[in-house]
C-alpha positions in Angstrom: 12.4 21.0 -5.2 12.4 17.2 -5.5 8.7 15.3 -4.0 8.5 13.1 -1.7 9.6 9.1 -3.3 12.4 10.6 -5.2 15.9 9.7 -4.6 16.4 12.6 -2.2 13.7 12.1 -0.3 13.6 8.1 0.2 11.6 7.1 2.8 13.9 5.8 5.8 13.2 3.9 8.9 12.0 6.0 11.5 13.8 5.7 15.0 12.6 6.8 18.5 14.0 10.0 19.5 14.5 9.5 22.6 15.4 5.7 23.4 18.4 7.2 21.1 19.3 9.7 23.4 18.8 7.4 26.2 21.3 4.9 24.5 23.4 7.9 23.7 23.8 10.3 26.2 24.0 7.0 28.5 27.8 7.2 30.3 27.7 4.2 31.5 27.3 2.1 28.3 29.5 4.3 26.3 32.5 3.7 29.1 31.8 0.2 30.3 30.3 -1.1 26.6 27.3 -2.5 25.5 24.6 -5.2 26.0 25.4 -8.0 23.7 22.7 -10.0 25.1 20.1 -7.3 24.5 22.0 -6.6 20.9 21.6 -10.4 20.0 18.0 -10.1 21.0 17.4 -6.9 18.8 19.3 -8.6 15.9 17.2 -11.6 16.3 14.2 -9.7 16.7 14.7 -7.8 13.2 15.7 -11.0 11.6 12.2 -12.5 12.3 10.4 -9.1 11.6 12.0 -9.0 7.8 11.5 -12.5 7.3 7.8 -12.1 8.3 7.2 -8.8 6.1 9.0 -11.1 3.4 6.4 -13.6 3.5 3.8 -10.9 4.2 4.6 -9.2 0.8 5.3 -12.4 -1.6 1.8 -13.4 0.0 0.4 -10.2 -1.1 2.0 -10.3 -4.3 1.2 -13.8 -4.8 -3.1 -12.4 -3.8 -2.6 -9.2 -6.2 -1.4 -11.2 -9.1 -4.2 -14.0 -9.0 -6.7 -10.8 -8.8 -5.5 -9.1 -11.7 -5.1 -12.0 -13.8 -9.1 -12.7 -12.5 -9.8 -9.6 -13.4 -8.2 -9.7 -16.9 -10.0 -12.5 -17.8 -13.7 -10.8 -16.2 -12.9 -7.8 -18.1 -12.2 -9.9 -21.4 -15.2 -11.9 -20.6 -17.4 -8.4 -20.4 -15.8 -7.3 -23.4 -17.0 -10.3 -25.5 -20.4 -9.9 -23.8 -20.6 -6.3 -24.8 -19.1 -7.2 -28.5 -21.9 -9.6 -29.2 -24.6 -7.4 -27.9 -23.9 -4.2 -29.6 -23.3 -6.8 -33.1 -26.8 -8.5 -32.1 -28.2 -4.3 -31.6 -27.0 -3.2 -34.5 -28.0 -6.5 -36.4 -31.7 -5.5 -35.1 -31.3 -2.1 -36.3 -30.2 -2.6 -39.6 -33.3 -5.4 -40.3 -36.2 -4.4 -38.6 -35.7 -0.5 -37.3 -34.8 1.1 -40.9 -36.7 4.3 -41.6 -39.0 2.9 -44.1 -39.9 0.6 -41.1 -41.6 3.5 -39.2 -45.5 3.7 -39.1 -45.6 7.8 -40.0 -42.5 7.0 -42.7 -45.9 7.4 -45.6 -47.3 10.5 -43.1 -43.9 12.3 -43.0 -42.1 14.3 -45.4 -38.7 15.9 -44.1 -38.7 18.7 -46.6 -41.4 19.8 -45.4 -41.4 19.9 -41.6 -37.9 21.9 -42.6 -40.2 24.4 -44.7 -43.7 24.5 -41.8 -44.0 26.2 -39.1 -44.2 25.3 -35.3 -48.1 24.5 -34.3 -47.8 27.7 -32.2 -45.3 30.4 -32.2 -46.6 32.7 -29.8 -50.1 33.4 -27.7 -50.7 36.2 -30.1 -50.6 33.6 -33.2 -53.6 33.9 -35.6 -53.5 30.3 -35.8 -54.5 29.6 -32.4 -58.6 28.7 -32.2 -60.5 28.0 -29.8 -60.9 24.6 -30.8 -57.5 24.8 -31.6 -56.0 23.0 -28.2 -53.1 25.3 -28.3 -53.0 27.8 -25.5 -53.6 26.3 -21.8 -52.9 27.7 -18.6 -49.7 27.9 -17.0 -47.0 27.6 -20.0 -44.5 29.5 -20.0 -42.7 30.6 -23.6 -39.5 32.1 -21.9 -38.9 28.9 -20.4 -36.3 28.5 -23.1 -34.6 31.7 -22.4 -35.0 31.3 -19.0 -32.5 28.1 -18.4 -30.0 29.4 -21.0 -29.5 32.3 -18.6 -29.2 29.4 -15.3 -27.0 27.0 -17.3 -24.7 30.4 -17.9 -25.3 31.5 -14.1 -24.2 27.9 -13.3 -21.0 27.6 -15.5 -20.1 31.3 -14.0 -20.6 29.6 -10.1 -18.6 26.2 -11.4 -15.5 28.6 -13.1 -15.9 30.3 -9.3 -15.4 27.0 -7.4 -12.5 26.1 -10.0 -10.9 28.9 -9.2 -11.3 28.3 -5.2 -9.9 24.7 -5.8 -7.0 25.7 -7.2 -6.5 27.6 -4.5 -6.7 25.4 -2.1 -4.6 23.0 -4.0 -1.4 25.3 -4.3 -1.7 26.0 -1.3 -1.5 22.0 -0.1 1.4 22.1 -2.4 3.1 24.5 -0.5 2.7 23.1 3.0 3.7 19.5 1.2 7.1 21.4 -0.1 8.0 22.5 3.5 7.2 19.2 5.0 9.4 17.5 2.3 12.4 20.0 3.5 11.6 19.4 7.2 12.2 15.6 6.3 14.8 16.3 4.5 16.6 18.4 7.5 15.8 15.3 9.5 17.1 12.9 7.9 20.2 15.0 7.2 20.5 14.8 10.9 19.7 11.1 11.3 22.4 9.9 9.3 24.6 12.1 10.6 24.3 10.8 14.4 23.7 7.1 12.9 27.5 7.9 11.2 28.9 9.0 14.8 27.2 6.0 16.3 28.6 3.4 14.0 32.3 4.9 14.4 31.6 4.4 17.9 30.6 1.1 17.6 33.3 0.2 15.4 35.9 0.9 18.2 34.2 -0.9 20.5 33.8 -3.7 18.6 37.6 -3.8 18.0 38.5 -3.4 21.6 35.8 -6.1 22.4 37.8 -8.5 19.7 41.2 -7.7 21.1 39.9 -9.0 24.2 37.9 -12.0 23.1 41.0 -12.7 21.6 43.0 -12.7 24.6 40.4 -15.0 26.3 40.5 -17.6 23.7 43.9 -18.3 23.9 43.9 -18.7 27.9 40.3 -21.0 26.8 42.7 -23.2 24.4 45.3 -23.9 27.2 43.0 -25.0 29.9 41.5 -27.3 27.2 44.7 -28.7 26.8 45.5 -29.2 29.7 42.2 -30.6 31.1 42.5 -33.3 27.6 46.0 -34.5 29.3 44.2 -34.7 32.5 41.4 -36.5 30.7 43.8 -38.8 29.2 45.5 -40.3 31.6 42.6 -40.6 33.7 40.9 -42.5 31.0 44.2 -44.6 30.8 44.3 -45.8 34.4 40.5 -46.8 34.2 41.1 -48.6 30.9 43.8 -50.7 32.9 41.5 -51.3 36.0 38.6 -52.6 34.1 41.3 -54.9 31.9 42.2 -56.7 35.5 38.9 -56.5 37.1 37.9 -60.0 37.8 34.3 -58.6 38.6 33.5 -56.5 35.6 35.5 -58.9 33.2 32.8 -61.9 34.7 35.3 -64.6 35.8 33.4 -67.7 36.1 36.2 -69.1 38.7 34.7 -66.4 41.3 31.2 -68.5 41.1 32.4 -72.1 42.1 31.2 -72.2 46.0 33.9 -73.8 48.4 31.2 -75.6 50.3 30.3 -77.4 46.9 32.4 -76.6 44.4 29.8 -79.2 42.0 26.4 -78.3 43.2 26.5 -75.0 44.4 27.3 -71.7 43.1 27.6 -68.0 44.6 24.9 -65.7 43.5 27.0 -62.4 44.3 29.5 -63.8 42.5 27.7 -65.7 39.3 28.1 -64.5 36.2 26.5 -67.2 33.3 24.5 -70.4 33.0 25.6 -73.9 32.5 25.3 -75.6 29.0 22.4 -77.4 29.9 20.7 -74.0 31.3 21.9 -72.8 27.9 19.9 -75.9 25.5 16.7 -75.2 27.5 16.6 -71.4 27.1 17.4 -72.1 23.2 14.8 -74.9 22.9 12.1 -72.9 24.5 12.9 -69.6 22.5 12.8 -72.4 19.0 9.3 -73.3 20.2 8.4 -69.9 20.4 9.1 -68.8 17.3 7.4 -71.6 15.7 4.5 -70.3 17.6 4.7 -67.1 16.7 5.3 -67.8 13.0 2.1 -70.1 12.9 0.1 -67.4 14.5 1.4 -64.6 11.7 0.5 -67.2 9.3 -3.0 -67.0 10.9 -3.5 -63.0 10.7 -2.4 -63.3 7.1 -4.6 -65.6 6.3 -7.5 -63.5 8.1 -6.3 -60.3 6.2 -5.9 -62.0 2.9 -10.2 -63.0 3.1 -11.0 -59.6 4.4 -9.1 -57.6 1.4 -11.3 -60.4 -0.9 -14.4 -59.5 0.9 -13.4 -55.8 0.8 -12.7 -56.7 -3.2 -16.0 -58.1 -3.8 -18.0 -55.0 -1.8 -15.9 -52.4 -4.2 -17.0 -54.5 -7.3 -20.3 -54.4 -6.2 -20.8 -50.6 -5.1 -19.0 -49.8 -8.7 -21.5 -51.9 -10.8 -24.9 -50.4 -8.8 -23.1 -46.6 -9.5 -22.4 -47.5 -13.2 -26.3 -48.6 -13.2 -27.0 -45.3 -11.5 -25.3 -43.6 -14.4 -26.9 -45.3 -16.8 -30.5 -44.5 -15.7 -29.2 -40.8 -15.2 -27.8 -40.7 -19.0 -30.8 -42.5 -20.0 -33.3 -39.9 -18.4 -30.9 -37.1 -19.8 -31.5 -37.9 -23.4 -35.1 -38.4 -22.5 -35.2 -34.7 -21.4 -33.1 -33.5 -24.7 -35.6 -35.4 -26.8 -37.9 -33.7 -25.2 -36.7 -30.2 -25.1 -35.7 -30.9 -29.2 -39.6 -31.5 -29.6 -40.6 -28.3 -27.6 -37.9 -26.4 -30.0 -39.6 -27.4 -33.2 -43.1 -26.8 -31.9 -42.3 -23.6 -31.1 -40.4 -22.6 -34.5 -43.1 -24.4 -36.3 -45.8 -21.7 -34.2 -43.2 -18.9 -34.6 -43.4 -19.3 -38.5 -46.9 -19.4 -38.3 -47.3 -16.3 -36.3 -45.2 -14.4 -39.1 -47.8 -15.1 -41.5 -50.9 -14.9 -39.7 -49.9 -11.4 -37.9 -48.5 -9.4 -41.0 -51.2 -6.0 -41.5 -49.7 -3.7 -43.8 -52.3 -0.6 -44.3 -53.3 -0.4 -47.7 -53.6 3.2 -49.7 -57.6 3.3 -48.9 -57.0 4.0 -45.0 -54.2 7.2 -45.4 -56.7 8.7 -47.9 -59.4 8.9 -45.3 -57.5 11.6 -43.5 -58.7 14.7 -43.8 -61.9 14.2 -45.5 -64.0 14.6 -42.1 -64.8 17.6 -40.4 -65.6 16.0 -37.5 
């Protein structure tokens, strides 16, 4: 049997039990039809939910991929560490912790500590003086035997809690196998009622078009009709306007009767004289010429404060170049110093090596063992 993430068990959406028998077993919607509104709304709505969970996931991708490379390059970086320090250790090693470094390399002989005895190999030994500092109170000479008998008790307890883990874990298996067939069983069933429901909706959808159909053709003649309509209506306006002495501003209709030379009708006016005219144009001449001199003005006016602004910039840039200056100039003042500090100190190291070398001569290991005291 297959595990769950295999191709027969995909994972598939999971739908609410029973808002589907609600839309289902509903006899009204199945005789009458459907919601369109609501379906629009529920097609919109899982438009904008996989469009956000798009985003979500390239986001995440986008996060998980900067943190792996991050910690590609931390991992490199410890690895290089690490490299150089166990070179540098075993660099050390090999220079200053050989054996015939050792203080007791002269006092030691390895064939024989093979060949000797242990200082004590019981509390009956003959060796064992009084003086001898080798029997106190309290040891214990089983202790050896003693935790080679709890290291076995303790592997025998660990193979025991194997054992019960395994257990335990077949079992889990088991009850995982007979949920994977439950889902199995269910999704059997899902698809099987989401089938039914699209053939459903299928037919619906095609007596829906049949319909819509019929509607657009009755939507197309009205249209027609009502552009006729519009048509002519437009025409006749057209025609009106074209002979309207009002809207087409005959300046016949302003002449009063009274005096046709000095007066005029204001309901009726519809322009200046010539002379009305010069005026308006002269005053609008003199205006611009005003307004030109006083753009000229504000140009002038922005042209000195971009120079001033100029000057200011020069001068902040030549005070932080002097800034930098004394900074570089105080940093190699530091290195110097620092350089100076280095030498001293390799110069005192050197020294040191000389002054604190003590290698015993032969005169101090042959006082060993000529004292009784």
């Amino acid at each position: 049997m297959a595990e769950i993430g295999t191709a027969p068990f995909s994972r598939t959406k999971q739908f609410d039990q029973e808002e589907r028998k609600e839309r289902i077993f509903n006899a009204k919607e199945r005789t009458i039809g459907v919601d369109k509104d609501f379906l629009a709304q529920q097609v919109a709505e899982k438009g904008a939910a996989a469009a956000a969970d798009t985003d979500r996931d390239r986001y995440y991708d986008k996060l998980a991929n900067y943190y792996d490379q991050k910690l590609v390059m931390l991992e490199q970086e410890k690895k290089e560490i690490e490299g150089a320090l166990n070179k540098d250790l075993v660099s050390f090693r090999a220079e200053y912790q050989n054996k015939e470094r050792r203080r007791e390399f002269d006092m030691s002989d390895p064939d024989l500590l093979k060949k000797s005895l242990p200082a004590r190999v019981g509390d009956d030994d003959y060796r064992n003086s009084i003086s001898g500092a080798q029997k106190f109170e309290g040891e214990d000479l089983s202790a050896g035997e003693r935790k080679k008998l709890q290291l076995a008790q303790q592997a025998s307890w660990c193979k025991q809690q194997m054992a019960e883990k395994q257990a335990i874990a077949a079992n889990d298996k088991e009850e995982m196998l007979a949920y994977c067939e439950l889902l199995r069983k269910q999704e059997e069933y899902q698809t099987k009622v989401a089938k039914m429901q699209e053939s459903a909706r299928a037919d619906l959808k095609k007596t829906i078009a049949e319909e819509n159909f019929v509607l657009a053709e009755e939507k197309k003649a009205k249209e027609a009709y009502m552009a006729q309509m519009t048509l002519a209506q437009n025409t006749n306006e057209q025609a009106n306007m074209v002979k309207n002495d009002m809207l087409c501003e005959n300046p016949t209709l302003a002449v009063s009767h009274a005096a046709p030379y000095t007066r005029v009708r204001k309901d009726h006016w519809k322009g200046m004289s010539e002379d009305e005219v010069a005026n308006v144009q002269e005053m609008q001449a003199t205006q611009r010429e005003e307004l030109k001199a006083r753009k000229m003005a504000e140009l002038d006016a922005e042209r000195r404060y971009a120079t001033q602004q100029e000057n200011f910039r020069r001068t902040m840039e030549m005070k932080a170049q002097q800034v930098e200056d004394f900074k570089k100039e105080q940093r190699l003042q530091v290195a110097a110093t620092l350089a100076a500090q280095r030498n001293e100190k390799d110069a005192r190291d050197e020294t040191l090596k000389i002054t604190n070398t003590n290698v015993p001569s032969a005169d101090f290991f042959a006082q060993f063992g000529t004292s009784a005291r």
